[in-house]
N, C-alpha and C positions, 0 to 999 in steps of 0.2 A: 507610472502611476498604475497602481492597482484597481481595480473596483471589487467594491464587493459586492455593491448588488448594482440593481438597472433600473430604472424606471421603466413598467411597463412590463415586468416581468413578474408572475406571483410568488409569493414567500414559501411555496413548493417546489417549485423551479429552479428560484438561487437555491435552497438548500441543496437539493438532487443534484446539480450541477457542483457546489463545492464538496458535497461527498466523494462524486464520480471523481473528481479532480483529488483531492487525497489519495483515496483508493489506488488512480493509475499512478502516481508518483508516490506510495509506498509501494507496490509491485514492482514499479519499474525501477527505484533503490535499490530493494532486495537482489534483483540480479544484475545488478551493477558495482555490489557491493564486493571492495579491496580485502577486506578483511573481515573474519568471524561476528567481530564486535556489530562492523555495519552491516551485517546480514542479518542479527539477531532484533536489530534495532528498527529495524524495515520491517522484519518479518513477523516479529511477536505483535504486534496490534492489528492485523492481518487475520493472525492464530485464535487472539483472544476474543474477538467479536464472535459468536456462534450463528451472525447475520453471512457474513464475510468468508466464512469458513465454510458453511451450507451452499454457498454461491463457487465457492472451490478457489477461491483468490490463494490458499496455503491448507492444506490439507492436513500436513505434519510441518512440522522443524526437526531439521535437520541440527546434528549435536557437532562440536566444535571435532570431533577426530574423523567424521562420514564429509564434512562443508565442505565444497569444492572451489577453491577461490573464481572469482568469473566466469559464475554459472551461465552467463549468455552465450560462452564459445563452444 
């Protein structure tokens, strides 16, 4: 079971918390990702937020002939 929210918690808080949580499991996708496909697919809502991008979560993207498969090694 999932929750989504808590009682006891304010509607600032879950949000801030399920953003954070997006956020680290799109970052942590992107360098996990097998193939071009699932690095662009992690990596571009990351790119496209000018929140997210200001904050340095992806700075650029990287094009399909520079991608390095299993950017975490």
């Amino acid at each position: 079971m999932i929750k989504v929210g808590c009682p006891g918690e304010s509607v600032t808080f879950q949000t801030a918390y399920q953003i954070r949580r997006q956020l680290e499991n799109n970052f942590i996708q992107l360098f996990e990702a097998e193939t071009f496909e699932e690095y662009i697919k992690h990596a571009q809502p990351l790119y496209d937020n000018p929140v997210q991008r200001e904050l340095g979560f992806v700075s650029a993207l990287w094009n399909k002939t520079n991608w390095k498969n299993g950017l975490r090694h």
